[in-house]
Structures are given as structure tokens and as C-alpha cells.
NUKOL-437134 format. One line per 5 residues: their letters; for each residue x, y, z of C-alpha. Coordinates in steps of 0.25 Angstrom, whole numbers, plus 5000, padded with zeros to 4 digits. Layout:
N
A	X:Y:Z | ...
END
This chain:
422
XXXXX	4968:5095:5074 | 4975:5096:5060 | 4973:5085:5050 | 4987:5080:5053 | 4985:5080:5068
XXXXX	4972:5071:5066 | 4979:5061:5058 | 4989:5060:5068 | 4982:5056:5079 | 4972:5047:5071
XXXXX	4985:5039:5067 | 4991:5038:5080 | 4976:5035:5085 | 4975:5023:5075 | 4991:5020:5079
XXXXX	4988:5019:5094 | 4973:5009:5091 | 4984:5001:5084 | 4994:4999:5094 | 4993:4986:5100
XXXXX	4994:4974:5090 | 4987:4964:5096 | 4975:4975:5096 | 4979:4974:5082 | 4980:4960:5078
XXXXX	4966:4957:5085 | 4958:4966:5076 | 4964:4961:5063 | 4961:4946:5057 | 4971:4937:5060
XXXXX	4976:4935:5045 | 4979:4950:5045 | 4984:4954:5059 | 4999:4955:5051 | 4995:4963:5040
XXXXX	5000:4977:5035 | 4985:4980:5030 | 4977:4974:5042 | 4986:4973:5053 | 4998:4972:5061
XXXXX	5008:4974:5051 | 5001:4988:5048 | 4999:4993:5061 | 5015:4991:5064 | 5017:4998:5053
XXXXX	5010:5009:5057 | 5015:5009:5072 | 5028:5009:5067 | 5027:5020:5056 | 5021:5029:5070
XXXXX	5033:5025:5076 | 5038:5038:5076 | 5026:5046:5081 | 5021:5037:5092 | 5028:5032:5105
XXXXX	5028:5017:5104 | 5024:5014:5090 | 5035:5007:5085 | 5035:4996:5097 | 5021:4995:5090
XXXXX	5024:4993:5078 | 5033:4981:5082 | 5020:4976:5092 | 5013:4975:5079 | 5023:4970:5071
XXXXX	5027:4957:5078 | 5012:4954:5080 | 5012:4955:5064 | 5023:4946:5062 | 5016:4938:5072
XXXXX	5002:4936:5065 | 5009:4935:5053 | 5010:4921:5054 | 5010:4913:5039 | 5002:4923:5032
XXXXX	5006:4922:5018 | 5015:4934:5012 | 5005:4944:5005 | 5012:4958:5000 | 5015:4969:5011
XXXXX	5002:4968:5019 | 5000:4955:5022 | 5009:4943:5025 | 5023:4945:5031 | 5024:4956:5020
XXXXX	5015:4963:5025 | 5023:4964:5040 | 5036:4966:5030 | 5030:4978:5023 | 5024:4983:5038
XXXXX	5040:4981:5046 | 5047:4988:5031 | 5039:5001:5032 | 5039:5003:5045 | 5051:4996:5053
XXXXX	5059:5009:5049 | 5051:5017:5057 | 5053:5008:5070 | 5066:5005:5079 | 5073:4989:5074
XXXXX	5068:4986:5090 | 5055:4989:5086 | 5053:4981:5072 | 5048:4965:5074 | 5061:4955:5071
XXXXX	5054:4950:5059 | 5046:4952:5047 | 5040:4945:5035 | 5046:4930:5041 | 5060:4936:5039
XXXXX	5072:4931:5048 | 5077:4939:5059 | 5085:4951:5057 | 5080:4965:5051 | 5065:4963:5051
XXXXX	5064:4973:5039 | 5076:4968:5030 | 5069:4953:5033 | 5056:4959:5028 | 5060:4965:5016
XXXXX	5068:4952:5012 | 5054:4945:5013 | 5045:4955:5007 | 5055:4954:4995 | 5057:4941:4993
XXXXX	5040:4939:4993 | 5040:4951:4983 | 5048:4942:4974 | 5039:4930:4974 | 5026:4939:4971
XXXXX	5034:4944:4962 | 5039:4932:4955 | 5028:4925:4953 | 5018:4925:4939 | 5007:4933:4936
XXXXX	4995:4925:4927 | 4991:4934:4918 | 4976:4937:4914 | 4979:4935:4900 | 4990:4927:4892
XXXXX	5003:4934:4892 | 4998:4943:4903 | 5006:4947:4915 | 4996:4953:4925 | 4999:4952:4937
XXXXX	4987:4948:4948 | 4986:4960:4958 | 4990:4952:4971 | 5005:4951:4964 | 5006:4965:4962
XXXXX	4997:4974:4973 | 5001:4981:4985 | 4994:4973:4994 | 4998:4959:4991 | 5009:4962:4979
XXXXX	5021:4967:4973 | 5018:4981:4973 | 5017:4981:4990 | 5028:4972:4992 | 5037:4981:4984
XXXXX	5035:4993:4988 | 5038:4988:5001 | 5051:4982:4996 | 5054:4995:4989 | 5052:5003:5003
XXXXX	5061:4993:5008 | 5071:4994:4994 | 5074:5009:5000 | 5074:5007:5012 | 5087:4999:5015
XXXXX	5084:4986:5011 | 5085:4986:4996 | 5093:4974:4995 | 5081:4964:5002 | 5070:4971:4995
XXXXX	5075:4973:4980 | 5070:4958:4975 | 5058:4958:4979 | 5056:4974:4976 | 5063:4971:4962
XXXXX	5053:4960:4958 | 5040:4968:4962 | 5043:4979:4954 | 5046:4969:4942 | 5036:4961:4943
XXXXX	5026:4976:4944 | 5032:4980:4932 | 5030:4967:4923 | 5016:4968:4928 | 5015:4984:4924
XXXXX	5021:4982:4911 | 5014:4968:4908 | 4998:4965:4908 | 4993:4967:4892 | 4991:4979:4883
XXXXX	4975:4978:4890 | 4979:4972:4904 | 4990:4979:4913 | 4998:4969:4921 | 4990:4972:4932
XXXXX	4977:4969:4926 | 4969:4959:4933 | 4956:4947:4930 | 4942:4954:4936 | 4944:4941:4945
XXXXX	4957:4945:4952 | 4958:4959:4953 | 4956:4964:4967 | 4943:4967:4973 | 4930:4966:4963
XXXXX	4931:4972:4950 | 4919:4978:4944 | 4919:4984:4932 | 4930:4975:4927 | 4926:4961:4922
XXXXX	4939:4958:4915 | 4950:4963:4924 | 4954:4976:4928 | 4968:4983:4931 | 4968:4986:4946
XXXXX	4973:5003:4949 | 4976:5005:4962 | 4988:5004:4972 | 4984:4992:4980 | 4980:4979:4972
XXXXX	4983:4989:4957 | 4995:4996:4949 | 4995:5007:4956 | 5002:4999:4968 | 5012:4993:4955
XXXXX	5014:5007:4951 | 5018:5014:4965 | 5029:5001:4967 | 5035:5003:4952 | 5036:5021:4953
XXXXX	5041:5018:4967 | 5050:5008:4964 | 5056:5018:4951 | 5058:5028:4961 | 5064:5021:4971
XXXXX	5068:5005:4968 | 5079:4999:4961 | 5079:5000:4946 | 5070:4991:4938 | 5067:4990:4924
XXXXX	5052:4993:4918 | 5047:4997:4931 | 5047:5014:4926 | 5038:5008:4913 | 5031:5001:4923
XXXXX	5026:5012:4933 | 5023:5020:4918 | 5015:5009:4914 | 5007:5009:4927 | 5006:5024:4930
XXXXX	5002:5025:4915 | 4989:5014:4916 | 4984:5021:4928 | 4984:5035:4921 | 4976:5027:4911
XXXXX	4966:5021:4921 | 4963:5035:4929 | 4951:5041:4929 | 4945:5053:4934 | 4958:5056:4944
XXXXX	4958:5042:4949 | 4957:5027:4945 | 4948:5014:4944 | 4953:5004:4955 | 4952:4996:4941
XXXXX	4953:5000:4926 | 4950:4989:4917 | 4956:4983:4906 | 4961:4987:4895 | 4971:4997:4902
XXXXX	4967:5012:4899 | 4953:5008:4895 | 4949:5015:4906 | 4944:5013:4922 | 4935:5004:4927
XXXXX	4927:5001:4940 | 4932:4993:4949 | 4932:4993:4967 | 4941:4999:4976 | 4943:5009:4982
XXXXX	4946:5021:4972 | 4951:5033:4981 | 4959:5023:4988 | 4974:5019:4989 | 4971:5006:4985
XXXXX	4963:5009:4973 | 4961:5021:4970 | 4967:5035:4967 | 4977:5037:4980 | 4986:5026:4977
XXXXX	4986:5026:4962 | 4989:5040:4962 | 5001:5038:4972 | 5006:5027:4962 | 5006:5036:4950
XXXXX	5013:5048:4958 | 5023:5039:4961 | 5025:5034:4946 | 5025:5047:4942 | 5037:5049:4952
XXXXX	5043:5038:4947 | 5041:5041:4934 | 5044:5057:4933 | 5032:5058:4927 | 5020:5068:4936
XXXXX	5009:5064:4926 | 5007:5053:4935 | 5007:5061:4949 | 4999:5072:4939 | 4988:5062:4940
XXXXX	4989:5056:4953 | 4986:5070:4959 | 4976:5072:4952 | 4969:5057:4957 | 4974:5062:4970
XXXXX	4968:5076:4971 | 4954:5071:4963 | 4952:5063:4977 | 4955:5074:4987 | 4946:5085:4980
XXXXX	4935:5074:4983 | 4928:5072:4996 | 4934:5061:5004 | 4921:5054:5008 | 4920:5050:4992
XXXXX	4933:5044:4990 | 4931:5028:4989 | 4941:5024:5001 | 4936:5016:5012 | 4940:5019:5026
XXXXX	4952:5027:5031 | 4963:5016:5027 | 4974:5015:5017 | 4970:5007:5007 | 4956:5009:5003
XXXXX	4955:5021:5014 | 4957:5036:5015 | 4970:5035:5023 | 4976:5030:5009 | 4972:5042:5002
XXXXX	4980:5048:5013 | 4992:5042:5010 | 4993:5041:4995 | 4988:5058:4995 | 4999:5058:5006
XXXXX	5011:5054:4998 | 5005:5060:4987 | 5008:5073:4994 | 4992:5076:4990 | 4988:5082:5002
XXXXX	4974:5087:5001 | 4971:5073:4997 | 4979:5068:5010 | 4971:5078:5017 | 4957:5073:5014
XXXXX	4961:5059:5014 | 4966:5062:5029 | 4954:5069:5034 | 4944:5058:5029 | 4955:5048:5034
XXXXX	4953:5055:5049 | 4940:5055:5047 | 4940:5039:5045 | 4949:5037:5057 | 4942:5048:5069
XXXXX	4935:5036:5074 | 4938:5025:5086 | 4953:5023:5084 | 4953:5012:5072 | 4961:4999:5080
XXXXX	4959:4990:5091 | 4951:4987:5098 | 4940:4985:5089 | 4939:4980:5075 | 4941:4988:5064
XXXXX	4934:4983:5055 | 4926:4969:5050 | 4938:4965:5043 | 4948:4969:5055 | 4957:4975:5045
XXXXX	4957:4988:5050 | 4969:4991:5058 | 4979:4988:5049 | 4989:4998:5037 | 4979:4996:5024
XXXXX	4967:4998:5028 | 4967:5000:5044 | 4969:5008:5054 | 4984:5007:5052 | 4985:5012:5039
XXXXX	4977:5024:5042 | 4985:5029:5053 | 4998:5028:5046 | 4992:5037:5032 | 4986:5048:5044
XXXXX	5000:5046:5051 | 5006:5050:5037 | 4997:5060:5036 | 4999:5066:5050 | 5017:5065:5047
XXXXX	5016:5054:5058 | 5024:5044:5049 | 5041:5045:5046 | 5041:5052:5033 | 5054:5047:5030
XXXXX	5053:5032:5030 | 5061:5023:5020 | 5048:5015:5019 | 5035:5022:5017 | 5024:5015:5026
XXXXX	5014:5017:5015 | 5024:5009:5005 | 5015:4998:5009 | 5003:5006:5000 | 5011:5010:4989
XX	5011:5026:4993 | 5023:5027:4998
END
């Protein structure tokens, strides 16, 4: 069986443990059964983007959608995967790819009527607040900005990239504010921080994860919680978003500081302060999307896209081909998800058209995945997270579905908008 063959039926295998809901919901803690990274909302989304390669997919996309909104109950809003942003950004990328009969009625607390105008209204207008709120600084006259604010996860960046999917997509008119004050609110913070401090610097006490190696502070790298999720938003947005002043300087200034930081064909999850001073230690996950070379190198191929400049993609080939001429079983991922996993490498070589690093990250993606089918019944793991799009079973099957030319290729909305990579 061809490579392309086994990834197909490894996704529609993971698809097909993942088909009842209420399966679903039981294996995952209550708090997340809704979410785009744990639960619900990321196995519709899945269901939905298979609709077109699998009998019935779509009728479970919307099983799994109304049992989101459902357990949605008063969580509080958090960026797109969690919070009724998260079911927003789930019904955005992949309602398209569904019949209107098969979408839920609402999404995101919005009235009745179009379930995804409804949804990009809400997410906007939230993006806003986040967006209009102040930043305390580390140091006076600073304007850092704390990581939550601006992150994929829980911040700006997520939320508008979403909005811009939606911006192109047909409904410009609801997602312009909230898109509009995102990117303004990234470009003060790219162009702010001090001459020793970018904006996105933060205190050791309140960067993500622990931080060894940088007693002071450090200026976080990657796409998830670091500027490399900034730096995707801002040379998308120049590509394909409505004009905005400073945001070009910005998505330099960003791309330039990373250039600065690399070393040895890849980057620190952290590089102290001053800026250019050189990388320092520091956790995560290094060959990952969400800190390592992957994503950070999708970032800097899409600025230099933006910008018309290939120094930028010169690099992130090089980061992108230094990983694939190593063995897989050394790279620092963690299981075969997207986010610290092999199935992000996937993706990111994927839409980086970098195919003997797609290759390698497919077979040892297979390899993670030949075992018992990965959902219900069963836990998945201690933390019953395992089912869902970040770092579940979900996610997996949609980067080997992609991988295998299961998934529409000419959707308004790229599914993997949620990550930045597309």
C-alpha cells in the first residue's frame, strides 16, 4: 500500500472511532467537551471537512456540532479554541464544506438566521474588546504586550486569522472591525516594546511554560504563544486583507528579529533579551509547530510572500530541509498530533510544498497511529484530551486526510487557518 493510500485509511479509521458524539463527550472532561483542541467542536470539524469523501459525514458534523453548543454552557469566551469562539472558528472553516440543512442554527450565542454571518459578527466584535484593552508594560514607557493578548490560542493572532478567512470569504463587512483592530493592535506591539525589549517580550514570571535559562524575561519564537503566530496574521493580512498603515514595517520588523535569533537552521523556543544577542534555552517543543522550526519557518515563507522578498523563504527552506535530512525518532515532537506532534510537521512541510520533509513526517506520523483506532471507547489518555483537533485524534486525521488529497482543495476557508499555516 502506497504511502498516500495508508494515510487515507488511517484518517477515515480515526473519522469512523469518532463518529458518535456522545462517544465523544464522555471521554473528554466536561469543561472541554465544546472545545476546537479537545473536543466536540473539533471533531465537527473534521466530520465536516470529510464530508465529501465519506457517506454521512456531514449529518455528523452537525451530531457533533449541536452537542457542542450544547455543553457549551456559560464558558467564558477564550480565542478560537475554547469558549463560543472556539464553536465560531469550528462552523467558519468548515460550514462551507456542509449543506445549510446540515449546519446547527446557531453559533457563538448569536440570534437566529445565518449560523455563520451570526458567528463571525460575535467573533469580531470580541476581537475588538481583546484588542482594545491596555497592555502594562514591563518597564515605564513600555508597551509589551502579555502573551495571552496576542497568541494563537487565546489571542489576537487566532481570532484574526479566522476573521480574515471570513474577510474573504463573503463576509467582509461583519469581520472588518474586529479583523482591523487585531492587526493594529499586532503592529503597535511589533513596532513598540524598547530598543533591548521587543513588544512581545515577557517577565520570566509570565511567559508560558517554565523558562530556564532566562532569569529576566525572554521574547517567546514560536507560532503558538510567540511572533511567529503575529508574523503569519500581519504577511497574510498584506496579501490578502484590506489596507492598513505600518503593518508592511511590521511583518519586516518581525521577520527581521527572527532572522536575528536563528541558529544552526532552526530557533530557541526563547531568545533572551537584548534582542539579537543571541538564543537562549528555554522548553518546548523545538521541531514542533508550536515552537519550533515548522511553524516559524511557515511564518517567514509567508513574509516573504508578502514582502517580495525570497531571503525569507531562502531560510525557512533551509530550517525546513535541515529537519528532514535528520532521522525522525530525533526530532523533539511528542506524539502524532498537531501541535507538539508529528502530524504538524505534516502540515506546515505540506503547505510548504517541502515534500521529502512531508514525506518523513507522514511515515512516522503512520507509524504513531497503526495502533487500536485512537477514539471511544476507551480513554485516550490521563488528561482525556485526546480526541480532539490540537492535539487529538482529530487533528491527526485531518493533516493525513490532507496528506492523502482527501480534503476540498479549493475552500475559501483553509481548515488549518485555525494554526496559522494556511
Amino acid at each position: 500500500m502506497t504511502a498516500g493510500r495508508e494515510a487515507a485509511a488511517a484518517a477515515l479509521r480515526i473519522a469512523d472511532s469518532l463518529a458518535d458524539p456522545v462517544e465523544v463527550a464522555r471521554e473528554v472532561p466536561a469543561d472541554r467537551r465544546h472545545t476546537v483542541c479537545d473536543g466536540l467542536a473539533g471533531t465537527a470539524l473534521m466530520h465536516a471537512l470529510l464530508a465529501g469523501a465519506v457517506p454521512g459525514a456531514a449529518a455528523r458534523a452537525r451530531a457533533h456540532w449541536r452537542l457542542a453548543a450544547e455543553t457549551l454552557g456559560d464558558a467564558r469566551p477564550d480565542g478560537v479554541y475554547r469558549g463560543p469562539g472556539g464553536l465560531a472558528a469550528s462552523l467558519l472553516a468548515g460550514a462551507e464544506q456542509v449543506s445549510p440543512v446540515e449546519r446547527p442554527g446557531r453559533a457563538g450565542g448569536g440570534a437566529a438566521g445565518d449560523p455563520v454571518r451570526d458567528a463571525v459578527r460575535w467573533l469580531s466584535a470580541r476581537t475588538e474588546v481583546i484588542a482594545g484593552r491596555p497592555w502594562p508594560g514591563p518597564a515605564p514607557g513600555s508597551a509589551t504586550c502579555p502573551w495571552p493578548v496576542y497568541d494563537v490560542m487565546s489571542g489576537l493572532s487566532g481570532t484574526g486569522r479566522v476573521l480574515l478567512a471570513a474577510y474573504g470569504a463573503g463576509w467582509a463587512a461583519e469581520a472588518a472591525p474586529g479583523l482591523m483592530a487585531a492587526q493594529s493592535a499586532l503592529t503597535r506591539m511589533v513596532l513598540g516594546g524598547t530598543p533591548d525589549r521587543p513588544g512581545w517580550w515577557q517577565p520570566a514570571g509570565h511567559l508560558p511554560g517554565p523558562a530556564p535559562g532566562h532569569p529576566e524575561g525572554a521574547a517567546v519564537t514560536g507560532a503558538a504563544h510567540g511572533i511567529a503566530g503575529p508574523l503569519a496574521l500581519l504577511a497574510l493580512s498584506e496579501t490578502a486583507g484590506p489596507p492598513m498603515g505600518g503593518r508592511r514595517a511590521a511583518v519586516r520588523a518581525a521577520a527581521d528579529w527572527l532572522v536575528t535569533v536563528q541558529e544552526n537552521a532552526s530557533w530557541p523556543p526563547r531568545a533572551g533579551a537584548p534582542a539579537g544577542s543571541g538564543a537562549g534555552a528555554g522548553s518546548g517543543r523545538r521541531d514542533a509547530w508550536c515552537y519550533g522550526a515548522p511553524g516559524i519557518a511557515r511564518a517567514l515563507t509567508l513574509a516573504s510572500t508578502a514582502l517580495g522578498d525570497p531571503a525569507y523563504a531562502r531560510l525557512a527552506d533551509l530550517a525546513l530541509t535541515a529537519l528532514a535530512e535528520r532521522p525522525a525518532a530525533t526530532w523533539d515532537t511528542d506524539g502524532a498530533g498537531l501541535c507538539h506532534g508529528s502530524a504538524g510537521v505534516l502540515l506546515c512541510a505540506l503547505r510548504a510544498g517541502h515534500r521529502p520533509l512531508a514525506e518523513s513526517a507522514a511515515r512516522l506520523t503512520l507509524h504513531l497511529v497503526s495502533g487500536p483506532p485512537p477514539g471511544p471507547p476507551g480513554s485516550p489518555d490521563a488528561a482525556g484530551s485526546g480526541l480532539g483537533l490540537l492535539g487529538g485524534a482529530a487533528g491527526t486525521a485531518l493533516a493525513l486526510a490532507q496528506y492523502a488529497g482527501l480534503l476540498p482543495q479549493c475552500s475559501r476557508v483553509p481548515w488549518d487557518c485555525l494554526l496559522l499555516t494556511g
